[in-house]
Every structure is written in structure tokens, then in C-alpha cells.
N, C-alpha and C positions, 0 to 999 in steps of 0.2 A: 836591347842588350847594352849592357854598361863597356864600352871600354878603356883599355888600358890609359890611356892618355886623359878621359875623363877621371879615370881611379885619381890619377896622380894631381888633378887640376882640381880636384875633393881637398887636397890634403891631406892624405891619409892614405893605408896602405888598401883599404879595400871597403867597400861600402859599410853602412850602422844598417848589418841584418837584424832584425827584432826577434829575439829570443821568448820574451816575455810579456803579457800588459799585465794593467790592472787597473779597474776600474770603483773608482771612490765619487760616487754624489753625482757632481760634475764635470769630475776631469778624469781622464783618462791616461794613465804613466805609459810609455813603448820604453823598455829595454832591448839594450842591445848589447853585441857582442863583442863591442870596442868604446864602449862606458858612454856611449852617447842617449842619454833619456828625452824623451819627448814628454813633452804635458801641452794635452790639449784639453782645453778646458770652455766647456758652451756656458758664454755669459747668459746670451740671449738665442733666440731660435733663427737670428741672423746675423749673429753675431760670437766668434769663434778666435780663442789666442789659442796661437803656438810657440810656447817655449821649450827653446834646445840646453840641454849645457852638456859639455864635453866631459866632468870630470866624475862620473859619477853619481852626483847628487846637484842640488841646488843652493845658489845664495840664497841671502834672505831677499824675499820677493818687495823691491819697496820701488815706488815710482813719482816723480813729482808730478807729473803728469795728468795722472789718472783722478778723475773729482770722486770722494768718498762715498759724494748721494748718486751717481750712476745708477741708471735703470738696470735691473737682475732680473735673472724668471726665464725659464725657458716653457712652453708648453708640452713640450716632446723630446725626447730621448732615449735612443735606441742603439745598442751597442751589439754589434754583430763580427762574426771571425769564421772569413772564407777560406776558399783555398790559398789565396795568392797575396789577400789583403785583408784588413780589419777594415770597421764599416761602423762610421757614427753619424748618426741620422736623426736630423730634428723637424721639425713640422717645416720647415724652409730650404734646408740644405741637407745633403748629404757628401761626408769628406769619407776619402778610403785612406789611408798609410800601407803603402807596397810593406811586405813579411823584410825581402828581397835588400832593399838598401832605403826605404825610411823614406819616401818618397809622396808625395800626398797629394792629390787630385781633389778639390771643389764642386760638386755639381747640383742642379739645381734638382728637383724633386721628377722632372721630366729626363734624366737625365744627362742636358746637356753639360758640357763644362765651362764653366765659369774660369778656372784657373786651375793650373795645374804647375808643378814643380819641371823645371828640366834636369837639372842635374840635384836640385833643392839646395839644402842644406850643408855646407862644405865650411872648412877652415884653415888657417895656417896659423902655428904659433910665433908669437911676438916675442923672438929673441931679445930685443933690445927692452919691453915693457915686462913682458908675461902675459900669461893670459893669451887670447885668444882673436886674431881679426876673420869677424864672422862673416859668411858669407849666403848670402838665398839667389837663387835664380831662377827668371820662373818662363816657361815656354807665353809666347804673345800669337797674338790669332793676326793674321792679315785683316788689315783695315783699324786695328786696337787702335784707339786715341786716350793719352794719359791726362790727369790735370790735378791743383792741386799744388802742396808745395811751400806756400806761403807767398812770400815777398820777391819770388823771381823774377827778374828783370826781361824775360824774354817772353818767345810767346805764349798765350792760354794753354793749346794742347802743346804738350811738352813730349809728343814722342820724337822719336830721333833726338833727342837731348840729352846728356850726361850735365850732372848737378851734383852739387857737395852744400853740407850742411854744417858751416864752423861761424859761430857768431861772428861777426868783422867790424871791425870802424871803417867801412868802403868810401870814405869821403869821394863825391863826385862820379860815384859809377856811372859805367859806362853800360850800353844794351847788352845782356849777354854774360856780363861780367859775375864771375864765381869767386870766394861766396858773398853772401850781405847778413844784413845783422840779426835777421831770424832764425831759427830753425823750427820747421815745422814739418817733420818726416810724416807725413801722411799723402798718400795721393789717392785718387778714382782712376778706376778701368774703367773702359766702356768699351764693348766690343758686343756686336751683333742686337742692340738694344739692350742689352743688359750690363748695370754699371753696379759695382764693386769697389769698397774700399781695402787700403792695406796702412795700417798704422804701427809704425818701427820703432815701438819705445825702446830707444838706445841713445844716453847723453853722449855718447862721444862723439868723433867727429864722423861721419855720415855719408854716403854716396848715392844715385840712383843714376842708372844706367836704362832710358826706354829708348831700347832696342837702337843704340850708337855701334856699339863694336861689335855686336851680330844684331842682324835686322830683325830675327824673329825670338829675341831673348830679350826682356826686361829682367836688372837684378838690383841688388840695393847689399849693403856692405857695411861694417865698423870699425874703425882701429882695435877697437876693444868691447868687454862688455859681452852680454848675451846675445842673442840672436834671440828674440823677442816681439814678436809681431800678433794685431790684433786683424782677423778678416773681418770684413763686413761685406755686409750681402743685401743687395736692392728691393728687386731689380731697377727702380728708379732711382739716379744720381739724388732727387732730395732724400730718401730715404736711408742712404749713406751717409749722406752729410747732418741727417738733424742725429743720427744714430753715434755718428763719430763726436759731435757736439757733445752730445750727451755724456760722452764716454769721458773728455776730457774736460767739461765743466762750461757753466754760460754765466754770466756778468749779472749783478744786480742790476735792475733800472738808473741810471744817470739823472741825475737833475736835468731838467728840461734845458736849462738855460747850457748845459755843454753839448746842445746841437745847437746851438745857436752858431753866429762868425766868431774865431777869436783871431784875435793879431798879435805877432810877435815879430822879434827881431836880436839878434845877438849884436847890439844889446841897447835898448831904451833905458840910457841916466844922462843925468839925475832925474829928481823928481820932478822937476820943471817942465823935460822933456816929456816925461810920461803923462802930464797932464795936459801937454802939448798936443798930443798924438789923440786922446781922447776928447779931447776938445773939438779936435777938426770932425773926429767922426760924427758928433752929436748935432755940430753946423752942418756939414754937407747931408746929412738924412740917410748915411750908409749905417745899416741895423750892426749892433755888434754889440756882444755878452762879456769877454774877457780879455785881459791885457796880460802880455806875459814879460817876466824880469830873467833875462839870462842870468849868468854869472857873474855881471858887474855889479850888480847890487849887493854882492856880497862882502865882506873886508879881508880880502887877498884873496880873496875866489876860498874862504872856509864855509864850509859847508854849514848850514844854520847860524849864522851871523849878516850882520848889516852892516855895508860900509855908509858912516853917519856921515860922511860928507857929501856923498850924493842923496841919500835919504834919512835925514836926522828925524824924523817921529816916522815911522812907518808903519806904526797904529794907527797914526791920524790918514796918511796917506790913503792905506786902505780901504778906511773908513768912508773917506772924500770921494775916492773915484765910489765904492759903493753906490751912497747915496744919486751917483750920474750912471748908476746901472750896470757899473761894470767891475766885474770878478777879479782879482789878483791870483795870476796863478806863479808860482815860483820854481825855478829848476833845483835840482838835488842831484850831486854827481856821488860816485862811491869813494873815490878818492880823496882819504882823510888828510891834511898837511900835516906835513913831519914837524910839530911846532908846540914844545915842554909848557907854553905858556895857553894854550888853547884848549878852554874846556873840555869839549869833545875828542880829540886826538887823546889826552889826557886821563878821560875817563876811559877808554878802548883798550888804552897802554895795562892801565891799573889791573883791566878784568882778562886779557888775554883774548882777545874778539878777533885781532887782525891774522889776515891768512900771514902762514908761515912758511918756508921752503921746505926741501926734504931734509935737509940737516939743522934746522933749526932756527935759524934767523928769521926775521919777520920778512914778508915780501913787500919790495921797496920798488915803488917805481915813478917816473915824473908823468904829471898832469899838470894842469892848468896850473896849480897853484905852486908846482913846485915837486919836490921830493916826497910822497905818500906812500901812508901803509892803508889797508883795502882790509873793513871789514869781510869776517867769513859769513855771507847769509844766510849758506846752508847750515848753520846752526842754530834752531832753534831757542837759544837764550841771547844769541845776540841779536837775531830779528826782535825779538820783545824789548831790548833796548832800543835799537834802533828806532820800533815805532814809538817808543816813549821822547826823542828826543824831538819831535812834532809840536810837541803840546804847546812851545811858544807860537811857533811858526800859525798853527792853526787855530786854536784856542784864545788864544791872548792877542794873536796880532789881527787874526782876523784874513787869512790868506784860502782860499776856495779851493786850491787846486794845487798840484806837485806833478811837474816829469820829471824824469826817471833819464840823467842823459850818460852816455860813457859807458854805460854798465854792460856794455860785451863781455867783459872786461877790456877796454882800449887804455893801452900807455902808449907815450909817445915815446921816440927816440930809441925804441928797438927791433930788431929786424921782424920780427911776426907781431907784432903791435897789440900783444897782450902778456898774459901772464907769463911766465917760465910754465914748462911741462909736468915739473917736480913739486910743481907749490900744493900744500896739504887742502884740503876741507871735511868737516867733518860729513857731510850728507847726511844731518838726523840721524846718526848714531851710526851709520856703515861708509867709514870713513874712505876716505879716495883720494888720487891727482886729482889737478887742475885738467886733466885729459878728459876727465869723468864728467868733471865738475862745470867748465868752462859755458858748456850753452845752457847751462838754466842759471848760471850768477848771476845774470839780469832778472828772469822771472826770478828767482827769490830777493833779490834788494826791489822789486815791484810788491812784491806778496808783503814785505814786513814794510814799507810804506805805505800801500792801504791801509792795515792795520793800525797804522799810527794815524792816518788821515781819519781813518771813519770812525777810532777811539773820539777822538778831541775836536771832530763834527758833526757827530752826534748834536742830535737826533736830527739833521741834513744827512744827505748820503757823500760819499768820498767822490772824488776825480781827478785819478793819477793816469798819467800818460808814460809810455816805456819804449826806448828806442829796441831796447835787445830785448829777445824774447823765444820759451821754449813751449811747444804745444802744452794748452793749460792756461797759460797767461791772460787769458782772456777772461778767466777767473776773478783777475785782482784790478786788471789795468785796460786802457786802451792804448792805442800806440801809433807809431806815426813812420814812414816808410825812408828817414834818416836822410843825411846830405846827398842828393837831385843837382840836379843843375839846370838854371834857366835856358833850356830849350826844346824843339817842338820833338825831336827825340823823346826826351826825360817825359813831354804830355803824355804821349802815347805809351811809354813804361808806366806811368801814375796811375791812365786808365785800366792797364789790367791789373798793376799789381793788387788794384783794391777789389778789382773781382777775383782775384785769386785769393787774400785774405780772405773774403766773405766765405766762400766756400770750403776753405780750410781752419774754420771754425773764430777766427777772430775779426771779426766782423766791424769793430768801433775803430777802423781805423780810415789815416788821412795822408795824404800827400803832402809836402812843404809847398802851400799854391804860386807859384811865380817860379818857381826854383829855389833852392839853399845858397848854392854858389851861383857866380854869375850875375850879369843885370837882363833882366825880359823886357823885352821890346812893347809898347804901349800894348800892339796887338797878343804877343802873345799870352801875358797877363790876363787883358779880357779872355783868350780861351780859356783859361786854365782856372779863371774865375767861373764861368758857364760851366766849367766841368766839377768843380771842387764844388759846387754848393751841392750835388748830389752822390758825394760820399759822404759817411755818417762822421767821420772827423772831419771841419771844414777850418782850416788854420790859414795863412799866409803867415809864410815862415821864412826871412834873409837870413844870409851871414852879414850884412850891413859892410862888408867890403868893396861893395861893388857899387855902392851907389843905393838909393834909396828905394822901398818896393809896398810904399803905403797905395791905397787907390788912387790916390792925389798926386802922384810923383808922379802920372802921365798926363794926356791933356782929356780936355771937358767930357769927350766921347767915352774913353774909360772911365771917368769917372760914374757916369751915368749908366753905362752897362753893368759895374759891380755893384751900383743900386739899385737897379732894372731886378738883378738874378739874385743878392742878399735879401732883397724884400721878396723874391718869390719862393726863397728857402724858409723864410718867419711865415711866410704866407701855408707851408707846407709842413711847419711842425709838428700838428695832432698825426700828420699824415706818416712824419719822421717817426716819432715818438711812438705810435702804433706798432710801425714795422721794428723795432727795438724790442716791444712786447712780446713780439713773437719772435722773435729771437731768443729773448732770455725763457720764453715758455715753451718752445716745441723745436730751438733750434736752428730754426727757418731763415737763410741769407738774408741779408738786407738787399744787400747787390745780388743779380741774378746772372748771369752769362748766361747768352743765350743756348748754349749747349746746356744748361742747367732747367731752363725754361721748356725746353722742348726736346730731348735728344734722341725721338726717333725721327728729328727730318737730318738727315745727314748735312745740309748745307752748313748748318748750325755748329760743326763740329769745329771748324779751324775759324770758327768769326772770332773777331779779336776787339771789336770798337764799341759793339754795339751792349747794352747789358741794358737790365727790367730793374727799375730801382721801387724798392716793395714788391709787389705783385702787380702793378697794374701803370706803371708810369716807365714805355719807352724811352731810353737815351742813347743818343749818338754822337758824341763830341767830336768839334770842328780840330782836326790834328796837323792841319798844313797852312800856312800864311797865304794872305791873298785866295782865299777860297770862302765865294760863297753860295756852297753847296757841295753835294757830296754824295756819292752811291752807299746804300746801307740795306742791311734785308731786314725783312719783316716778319717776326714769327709767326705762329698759328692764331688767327684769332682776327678782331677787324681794330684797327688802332686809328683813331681820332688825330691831325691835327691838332698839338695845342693851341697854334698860336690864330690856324687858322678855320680849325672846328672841321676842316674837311676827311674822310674818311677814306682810308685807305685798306683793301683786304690785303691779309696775313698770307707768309708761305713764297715770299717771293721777295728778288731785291730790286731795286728802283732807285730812279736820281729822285732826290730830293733839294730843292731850292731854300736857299737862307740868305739870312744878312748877318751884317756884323755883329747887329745888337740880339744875335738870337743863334740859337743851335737846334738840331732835328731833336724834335720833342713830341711824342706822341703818348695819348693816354687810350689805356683798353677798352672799346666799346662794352657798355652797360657799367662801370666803373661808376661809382661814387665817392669824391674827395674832398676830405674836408681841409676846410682854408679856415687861419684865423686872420685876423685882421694886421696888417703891416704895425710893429712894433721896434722903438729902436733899442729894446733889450727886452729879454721874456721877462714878463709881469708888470710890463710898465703899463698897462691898459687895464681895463676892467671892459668886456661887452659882454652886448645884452643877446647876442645872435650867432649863429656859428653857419658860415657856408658851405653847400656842399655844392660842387659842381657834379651833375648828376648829365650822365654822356649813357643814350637813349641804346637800345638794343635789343633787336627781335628775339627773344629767348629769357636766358637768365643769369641772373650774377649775382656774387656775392662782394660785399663790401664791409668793412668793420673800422671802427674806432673805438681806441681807446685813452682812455685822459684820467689823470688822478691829481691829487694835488702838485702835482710837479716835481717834490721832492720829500723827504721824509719819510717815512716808512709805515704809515699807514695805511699803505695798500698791498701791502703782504696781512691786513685783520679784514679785508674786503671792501674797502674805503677807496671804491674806483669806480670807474661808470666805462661799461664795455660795449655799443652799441652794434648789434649786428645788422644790416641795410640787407634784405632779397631784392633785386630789383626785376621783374618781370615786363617785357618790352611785348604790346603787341600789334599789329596792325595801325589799331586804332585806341588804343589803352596804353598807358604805364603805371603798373602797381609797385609800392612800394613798402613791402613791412618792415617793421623796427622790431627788434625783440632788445631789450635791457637787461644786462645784469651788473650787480655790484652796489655796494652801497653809497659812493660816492655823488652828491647833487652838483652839478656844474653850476658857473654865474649865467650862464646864458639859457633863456628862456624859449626863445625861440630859433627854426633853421629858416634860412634865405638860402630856396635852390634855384640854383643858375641851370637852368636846364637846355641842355644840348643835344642836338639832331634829332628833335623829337618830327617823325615823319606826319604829323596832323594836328591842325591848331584845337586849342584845347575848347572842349564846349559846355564841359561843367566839372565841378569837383567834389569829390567824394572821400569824408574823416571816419574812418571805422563803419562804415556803412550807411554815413550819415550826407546827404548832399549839402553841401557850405557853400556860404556866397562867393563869388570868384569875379574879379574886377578884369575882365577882359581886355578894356582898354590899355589899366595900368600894365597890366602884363605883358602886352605887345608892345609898350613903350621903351621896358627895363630889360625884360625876359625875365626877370625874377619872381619868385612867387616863394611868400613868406608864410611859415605854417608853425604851430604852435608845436613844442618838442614834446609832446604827450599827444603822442597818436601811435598806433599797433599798424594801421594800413592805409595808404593813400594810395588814391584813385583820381590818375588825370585820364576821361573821359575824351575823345576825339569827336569832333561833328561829322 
């Protein structure tokens, strides 16, 4: 029973009793008898929006959010009306809506429930805007643990947490600290094995409450805006997350060489210096793909321009470092300078592009360069300029790559360090505030930057990087987790914030390695190198105020450590590059949390260090100075030793012993990984052979690779090579079949496998049924054993 003090904490004088439905195709309208309508509408048969609006009827339905090619199709639907409640029922789910006050419960086909409303759906009017701050609240189970979020600086499971979602220039946050520059309102339930997503498409600014001001209520909130939320339904956390991927869009494939190391610094000039910096990398033997140009390179920090005094031919420059392997990528801020003589500002003025206030004036604010007006991205003809003003940048001069920095919107020198409230945008044609507008004006100056990158890189593929960003962005860009600060705090935020990306759908992202601000100690550097080569953005990134943060600027020991672990990420690329494929093809994290990995062993549920990079390669980063070794748990499964081959069973946690030049690094028994050969930029080699460390296992496993020409686009016409590995471990045998698909021929002819823990030395060998000579001796000498890449089934025979 509803009461009185709940009525009043609604909003409203008395609950949205349901009068009426009606049912169209897929969606389902509830009226009621205080103008509040519901539309529920079954995407998929695990998959379920609920949209509210108070007035009546509805806006126009438009979201940036949402990817156009999203999976549709439900197999079942079933529309039923009891005594007390309506009843929509699909081959997965079953949701009721109470007659009574609009109230709506989740349950699985067994009837338990998955989620349910407490009070639901409630609101108050915004006297000072209009419109509506929406409210959901939803009853939590003893033991729920939430996760999810994006880029939150605290722990994985995020219950007992209250969180706000307002893009921020957070320069130097701190653990804890609300908000930072993403927003990505999505989170997972998980409660009693069964985990459940909730996706809050609402650009405004945002809230989630798991269970902080009542312990058994989770709720989430808007300034404005609908009340607009999508379920999604498991029961296993991957099947939430590749569902919610889906929902909001997955990235093309990247050119191989931006997994590779890139280095930056605010700011490498002149050109002298930048040939400086790539010079050393090429001598000391540390791998690295791209060099990046802050905003000094520009002339007065204008946005597509070159200051010619520190780089007078920066065709040729490009060209030069090229030819020594390495990428040019250059930053792009939104803030145009207020300056009559400057092309760009110039042409902006002429077409009417830059946001405007409420009364009329264009919105003015100081940046870097001074007094600026700020293109509106959410207009549709001025993102198509915008990407047209690239074409020198990429085209002509020859530049690889664009970030995306500032674009929270960040101004300086004002109390909330962005826009005014009142500044207009158009939003593709359903015009808004900056209220509205504010957390996707980054993903949209990201979205018409690709566009302009991949126009005039063609036929390469684009790679833009985006500090600010609103679910969906993952669509256009990667991105990078903004100003850190050198210390072993910021490591252990870095480590989860990237398993918290992965899992909430943007997966290409990176840490600033050493810190942004700050200087990092020789030691903590090498951690945070061991840790950064297995995130899929791998950057060292300074403010250059604090002192120098190349691998060089400590002494001999780090240097050899971030060549130790940069050659064992090159060494790892088919391996990187694979896991990217499935990402862009089904969804699939790169990064795994271990509660993601396994999440019916409870231990799993509050670990915070440890996370499965791809599917099959344990990491546990060294997070404390003076520490070599560390306690870490072991999921399900039997995990190898990297460094030491020895075998450890899953399900349990244990010390594990290190050194400095090494971190707890374990691969999954029966795993097969391919390695290419140590390179100081991708494609500087040609080989004839491709390794696979092949880690022995009584049962079976699966293993894949995949590799295409590295960049260009033809492997969206089938011009790739997908290799599936079974590996079957037995007693005294290990089989192993290949199956191929794709039309793509690699250079390498043959595999050299490094075969590990095989429990019996090997006494003959066997090619598709065929017994082959087999050099005993050499074998026991290397452990390697070299086989021709046209074979269906290998058979190593035991004595």
C-alpha cells in the first residue's frame, strides 16, 4: 500500500492509475489518469525500453546515443490484462505494470524477479527551467552488487555509491571525486546470479544512487529531459554487455599500428625536439608507433594552423619521422579564436556555426588561445564543415591521427568551467540548452572529426582519440581517461577505470602512463608501464611541467623494463588485434573484471586489481612501491605461470612472488597465443613464421586469431584470415585442429609452437593423419617445434 508521504515524494497528488492501454506491433502505450503515458516497447526478447512523459503525449523520439544498425526481433510476444496488472511476456522476460499506480516488476520466465520498481517513476517540476526532474527508484535485493558507469574513479562494484554524470575538465582528480569527463549512464545488477542491465538515455545532467540514502533502494534521476530507460536481461553479465554494445554502436577495426606504444607530451617543439625524442626511441630498442603534437605546434594555439617557427615544412616533417616509422597525430581543441584575420574563425562567423546564448550573442569564452566562439556540433551542417576543414591536416600534410581535447565543453576563468546554462544548440533539428546539450558536445565534435579523418584517409582507416564523451562514442573515437596525476593512488584508479570502460561499452581506451600532472618516481613509472601495455590505448602522456616522463628520464633499470614489457605488447599484437575483432563483432570486452569472468563465485564480486585481458591472459598489477609480490585471486579455471610456466588451480586467492622487472602474469591453461616477432613499429618486418605459445591442458579449449592487412578496408569484402585452434589435452596426446576462414593469405608460412606443460615427452608426430618426421633431439634442445600452416589436425603422440 502506497502512502501519503510516498504520494507526496511522487511528486504528484496521487499515483498514474492506468485507465487505458494499447497495443501496436511492438510497443505497448499505458494511460493514465493524471496525463502520464508509458511506452513499452520489446526491442529484443531480452531487451525492453521504458519511456515516461508527463504531458500527455510524446516528443520527438531522437537520441544520439542509440547506433541505427542495432540488433531488432523479438521471437515472442505476449500481451495479457489481469486483475491487478497487465502482463508482457517474451520468450526471456516477463514485466507486469501494476492497473493501481504504474509500477512495474521484471521477472525471469521462472518467475523470479530480477527488478522491480519501489516507488518507480515519480517527478517534480522545474520551476526555474520547465519541464520535468525525472525520477526512478527501484527496490535492491540483499547482497545486489552494481558496476558499470564508465570512467569512475572509485571502486568496480559501485554499490553504497552515489554518482553524478556532468562532463568536467577534472584536471588532477582525486579517488572518489564526482564528476569526470565521461558520461556513460549505464550500469549492471547482479543479484543472486543473475545480472541485468539499465541504460538511462537522458543528456542531461544525471545521478545514480546504489543504495547510499536507503540501503535497500537504488534510483538514478535528471535535471530534465524524459525518463527514458532501456532493461536488459542476462542472465550472464557478458550477455548484458555485448547486448548493450550493440545497442549503442561498436568502432571499426583501428589500424594495427594504434595498438602499438604512442608518446606524447604537452608539448614536443620545435621540430628539432620531436626528432629528438624519436631518435632516442629508435637507439635504445624501446617499440613505438606515434608521436603526438599538443597545442604548441599550432600559431597561437588556432586550431588547424602551424606555428612556422617551430615547424616550417611540416609536410616534410611528417613525411621524415614516417619513413623512421612513426605516426604524426595532432590535437584539435573546439575553441575557435576570436580573431577577423583567421580563416577558420572567419568562415564560422560568415555561416552562423558558433553556439549562441539565449538572447542572441554568440557564446564567448577564454581557452588556450584566448577569447573564443565554440562551434555547435550538434548541427548537422556544421559537423560536415567541420570534417571538411581536415583535408590539409590529413590529406596534404599527411598527419595519422586527431584528439579530440577540451570538448566537455571546458572554459577557463568561470565558476562551473563550462558553458552558461542558456547557450542554444540545435540537436539535429530539436533544438535545446546547453543543459540538454552539454555531455554529448564532445561525442559530437568526435563524431564530425572522424568524418573529416576517414574522408581524407581514405582508403586507411581514421584514429581519433576524445577526452569528453557520451555512451555511443565508441562509435567514432577512442579515448583516454584525461588529467591523472603521478601517483600510486591515480595507478590503482587507471586499473579499474579501464575495466570499467571495457564493460560499459568503450573498450579502446587508455590511462595517461606515468601520470598527466606530477613527476613519477623511476619505480612508479615502470609500474604503470607493466600495467599500461595491457590496456588497449597504450600512450605516456605529461603535462611537461613537472619534469621530463620519457623512459629515458629515469635510470638504466626502467629503461629496460619498459623495453622488457613494450616488446612483449608488439610481441602480443595478433593477440591485441583479435580481441578488438570481437569487440567490434559480438561486443566482447577486451578487459574482463573478474566478476565479469566468472560471477557465480562470489569472491569475484568486490575484486578490484585483478582483470582477464582477451579471454585467456591473467593480470594483476604491482599497485604499492617497494613490493615484490602481492596476494591476488584466481578465477575458475587452471592459469600457467607466464614467466614461470608453473601451474596454478583457479577458485582461490594466494601470495604470489615478483620482481621489479615483472608483474603476476598468468595465461589459461590449454590457451593458444600468438606472438609476432619484437618490431620497433608495426610493419617494419616482413616474417616467414608466426608463434604460438601453445599451454598443454587435460580437456579442451578454444583459441582464435585473427589478422588482415592491418588497415584499409578490405576486410569488411572478406580479405582476412580467422584462424580457429581446438586444442584437446590428453594423458598422453595433444591434438590440435585448425579450421580457416576468410580470404585473406598472411606472409608467414609457417607456426613455431612453444609448447608448454605438456605432461609426456613427445614420441612421434602426426599431420592430418599422416605420421611426419620429428627431430627429437632438436626439440628437446629449443622446445620448439615448427609445422607447416596448412594442416587441419596435429597430433603430438606421447611415449
Amino acid at each position: 500500500m502506497i502512502t501519503n508521504t510516498e504520494l507526496q515524494y511522487r511528486g504528484d497528488l496521487y499515483p498514474s492509475r492506468i485507465v487505458s492501454y494499447k497495443h501496436d506491433v511492438d510497443s505497448v502505450f499505458f494511460y493514465t489518469d493524471n496525463n502520464v503515458i508509458l511506452k513499452v516497447t520489446v526491442i529484443r526478447d531480452s531487451l525492453i525500453r521504458f519511456r515516461f512523459t508527463t504531458k500527455g503525449y510524446f516528443s520527438n523520439d531522437f537520441s544520439y546515443a542509440i547506433d541505427k544498425n542495432h540488433s531488432q526481433g523479438y521471437n515472442f510476444l505476449e500481451v495479457s490484462d489481469n486483475e491487478t496488472y497487465y502482463q508482457i511476456k517474451t520468450s526471456k522476460v516477463q514485466c507486469r505494470i501494476q492497473k493501481l499506480d504504474l509500477r512495474l516488476s521484471v521477472f525471469d520466465l521462472d518467475g523470479n524477479v530480477i527488478l522491480e520498481d519501489e516507488l518507480g517513476f515519480h517527478w517534480e517540476e522545474s520551476y526555474e527551467y520547465g519541464g520535468n526532474i525525472v525520477k526512478m527508484s527501484k527496490a535492491s535485493k540483499e547482497g545486489e552488487c552494481f558496476y558499470g558507469l564508465g570512467d569512475k574513479a572509485t571502486q568496480l562494484n559501485l554499490k553504497g555509491k552515489r554518482l553524478e554524470n556532468f562532463a568536467t575538465d577534472q584536471y588532477a582528480f582525486q579517488k572518489d571525486q564526482e564528476p569526470l569527463y565521461k558520461v556513460v549512464p549505464f550500469y549492471i545488477g547482479l543479484q543472486n546470479k543473475q545480472s541485468y542491465g539499465i541504460f538511462f538515455d537522458n543528456t542531461f545532467r544525471t545521478f545514480f544512487d546504489f543504495c547510499q540514502e536507503r540501503r535497500n533502494v537504488t534510483s538514478f534521476w535528471a535535471e530534465g529531459g524524459e525518463m527514458n530507460y532501456y532493461f536488459i536481461y542476462g542472465p550472464q553479465m557478458q550477455e548484458v554487455v555485448t547486448t548493450y554494445t550493440d545497442l549503442t554502436g561498436k568502432p571499426e577495426l583501428p589500424p594495427l599500428w594504434t595498438l602499438g606504444y604512442h608518446q606524447c607530451k604537452w608539448s614536443y617543439y620545435p621540430e628539432s625536439n620531436v626528432k629528438e625524442i624519436t631518435a632516442k626511441f629508435r637507439e635504445l630498442k624501446i617499440p613505438c608507433d606515434a608521436i603526438y603534437l599538443d597545442i604548441d605546434y599550432m600559431d597561437g594555439f588556432r586550431c588547424f594552423t602551424w606555428n612556422k617557427d617551430y615547424f616550417p615544412d611540416p609536410k616534410r616533417m611528417v613525411a621524415e619521422l614516417a619513413e623512421n616509422g612513426f605516426k604524426t597525430v595532432v590535437i584539435i581543441d573546439p575553441g575557435i579564436k576570436i580573431d577577423k584575420n583567421y580563416a577558420v574563425y572567419k568562415e564560422a562567423l560568415e555561416k552562423d556555426y558558433f553556439c549562441k546564448r539565449a538572447d542572441g550573442p554568440y557564446m564567448k569564452g577564454k581557452v588556450w588561445p584566448g577569447e573564443c566562439n565554440f562551434p555547435d556540433y550538434t548541427n548537422p551542417e556544421v559537423r560536415e564543415w567541420w570534417a571538411g576543414l581536415f583535408k590539409e591536416l590529413i590529406s596534404d600534410i599527411g598527419v595519422k591521427g586527431v584528439w579530440n581535447d577540451m570538448n566537455e565543453p571546458a572554459v577557463m576563468e568561470v565558476p562551473n568551467k563550462t558553458f552558461p546554462m542558456d547557450v542554444r544548440h540545435d540537436y539535429d533539428g530539436n533544438p535545446c540548452s546547453h543543459r540538454k546539450a552539454h555531455n554529448i558536445y564532445g561525442t559530437q565534435m568526435a563524431r564530425a572529426t572522424y568524418h573529416g579523418v576517414k574522408r581524407f584517409a581514405y582508403p586507411k582507416r581514421p584514429f581519433i582519440i576524445t577526452r569528453s564523451a557520451y555512451s555511443g562514442a565508441q562509435r567514432y573515437s577512442s579515448s583516454w581517461t584525461g588529467d591523472n596525476v603521478a601517483s600510486w593512488e591515480h595507478l590503482w584508479i587507471a586499473n579499474i577505470q579501464m575495466q570499467r570502460m571495457s564493460i560499459s561499452g568503450m573498450g579502446f581506451t587508455g590511462s595517461d602512463i606515468g601520470g598527466f600532472a606530477e613527476q613519477p618516481s623511476g619505480e612508479l613509472y615502470a609500474r604503470w608501464i607493466q600495467l599500461g601495455v595491457f590496456h588497449p590505448f597504450c600512450r605516456t602522456h605529461s603535462s611537461g611541467d613537472h619534469g621530463n616522463q620519457e623512459p629515458w628520464a629515469f635510470d638504466e633499470e626502467v629503461i629496460h623494463i619498459t623495453r622488457k614489457f613494450v616488446n612483449l605488447r608488439y610481441q602480443l599484437l595478433p593477440y591485441l588485434y583479435t580481441m578488438f575483432w570481437q569487440y567490434i563483432e559480438e561486443g566482447i570486452p577486451m578487459l574482463k573484471p573478474l566478476v565479469y569472468f566468472d560471477q557465480e563465485d562470489a569472491q569475484t564480486h568486490y575484486r578490484n586489481d585483478e582483470f582477464v585481458f582477451g579471454n585467456q591472459i591473467l593480470v594483476c598489477p604491482i599497485l604499492e612501491p617497494n613490493a615484490l609480490g602481492r596476494r591476488m585471486y584466481f578465477p575458475k579455471g587452471e592459469w600457467y605461470n607466464y614467466w614461470t610456466n608453473t601451474l596454478v588451480p583457479g577458485g582461490k586467492e594466494m601470495w604470489v612472488d615478483t620482481q621489479f622487472d615483472e608483474i603476476p602474469l598468468f595465461v589459461k591453461a590449454g590457451a593458444i597465443i600468438p606472438k609476432y616477432p619484437v618490431q620497433q613499429y608495426v610493419g617494419e618486418l616482413e616474417f616467414d613464421e608466426l608463434t604460438l605459445d601453445v599451454y598443454y591442458k587435460e580437456g579442451k579449449e578454444k583459441s582464435v586469431v585473427y589478422e588482415d592487412a592491418q588497415d584499409g578496408y578490405d576486410y569488411k569484402k572478406g580479405r582476412y584470415s580467422l584462424l580457429s585452434f581446438q586444442l584437446t589435452g590428453k594423458s598422453n596426446k595433444l591434438i590440435i585442429q585448425l579450421h580457416k576462414e576468410g580470404k585473406f593469405e598472411t606472409n608467414y608460412s609457417k607456426y613455431k609452437l612453444n609448447l608448454i606443460g605438456l605432461p609426456f615427452k613427445i614420441k612421434s608426430l602426426k599431420i592430418d593423419s599422416e605420421k611426419v618426421p620429428f627431430d627429437k633431439e632438436a626439440f628437446e634442445a629449443d622446445n620448439y617445434l615448427v609445422v607447416d600452416k596448412e594442416f587441419a589436425v596435429l597430433q603430438l603422440i606421447g611415449e
